[in-house]
N, C-alpha and C positions, 0 to 999 in steps of 0.2 A: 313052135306053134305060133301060129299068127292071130292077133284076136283084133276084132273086127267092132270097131265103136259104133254103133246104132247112136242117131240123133237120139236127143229127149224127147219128151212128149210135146205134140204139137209142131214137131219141127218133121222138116224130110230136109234129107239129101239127096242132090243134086249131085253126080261125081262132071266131071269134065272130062272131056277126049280131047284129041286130036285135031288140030282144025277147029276145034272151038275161039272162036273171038274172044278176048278179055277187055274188058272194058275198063279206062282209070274213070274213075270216082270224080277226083277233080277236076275231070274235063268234060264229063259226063251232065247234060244237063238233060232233064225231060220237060221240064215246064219254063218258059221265060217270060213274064207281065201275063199269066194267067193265060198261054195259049193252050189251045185244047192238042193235043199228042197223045196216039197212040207206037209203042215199041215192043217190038219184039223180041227178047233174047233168049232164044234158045227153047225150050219149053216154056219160059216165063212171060208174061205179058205186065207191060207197067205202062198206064195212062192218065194223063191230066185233063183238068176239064176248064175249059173257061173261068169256072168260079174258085178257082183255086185248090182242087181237090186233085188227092193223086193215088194211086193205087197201083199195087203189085200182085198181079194173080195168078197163079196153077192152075190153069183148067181145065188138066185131068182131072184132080185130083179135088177141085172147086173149094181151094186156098184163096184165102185173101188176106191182105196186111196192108191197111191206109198207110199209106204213108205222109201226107200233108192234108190239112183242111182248112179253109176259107185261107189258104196262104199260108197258113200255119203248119209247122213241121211234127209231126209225130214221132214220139220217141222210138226206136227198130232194135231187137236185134239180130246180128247175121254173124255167124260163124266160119271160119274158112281156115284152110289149109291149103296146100300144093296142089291136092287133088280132086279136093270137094267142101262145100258147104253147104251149110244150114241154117235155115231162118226160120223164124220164130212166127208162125202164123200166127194170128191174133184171133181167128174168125175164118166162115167159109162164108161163100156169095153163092146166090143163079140168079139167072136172069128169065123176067116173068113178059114178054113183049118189052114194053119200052121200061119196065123196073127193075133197077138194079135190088137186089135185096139180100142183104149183111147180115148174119148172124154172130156175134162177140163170143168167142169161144168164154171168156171170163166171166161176164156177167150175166150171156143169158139171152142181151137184150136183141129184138129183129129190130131192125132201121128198114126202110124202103124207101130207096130215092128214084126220082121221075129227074131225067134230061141228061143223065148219062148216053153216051154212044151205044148202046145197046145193041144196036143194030150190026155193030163192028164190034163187038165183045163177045157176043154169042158163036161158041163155035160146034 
């Protein structure tokens, strides 16, 4: 009998196929001297902004997980095996016209930020 691990709470999995890209970590950059970048991997979306912010979002599923602010790195975690991983959302987002708006699964708190690419985020 085969048993099947379900992430923990707050986390999905992600499986990978075939033809999936893998990307090394080390070589992997999205932000360099605060450029604004949007990428795509796969269902995931990770983008930085000008001011130093960077984010990784699900938006099926409207997962978010900062990952850097004013430059500043955010503590993450991600999970992986052969087949699949999972991360640790921290909070879900939507986007309100040009408002990005953050919900902290932890503590509760809305943030809304104005001069994100909104316009390129919304799908």
């Amino acid at each position: 009998m085969a048993f099947l691990r379900r992430p923990a709470r707050g986390r999905k999995t992600v499986k990978r196929g075939p033809g999936q890209q893998i990307v090394d970590g080390r070589s992997f950059r999205l932000a360099d001297d605060h450029d604004s970048r949007i990428v795509t991997i796969g269902q995931l979306v990770l983008f930085a902004t000008q001011t130093g912010d960077a984010w990784l979002l699900d938006p099926a599923d409207q997962l978010a997980l900062r990952l850097a602010q004013d430059g500043n790195s955010e503590a993450i975690h991600i999970e992986e095996s052969d087949t699949t991983f999972a991360i640790a959302w921290k909070g879900r987002y939507r986007i309100e016209g040009p408002a990005f708006i953050y919900s902290d699964r932890d503590t509760g708190r809305t943030t809304t930020i104005l001069g994100y690419p909104t316009d390129k985020l919304h799908t």
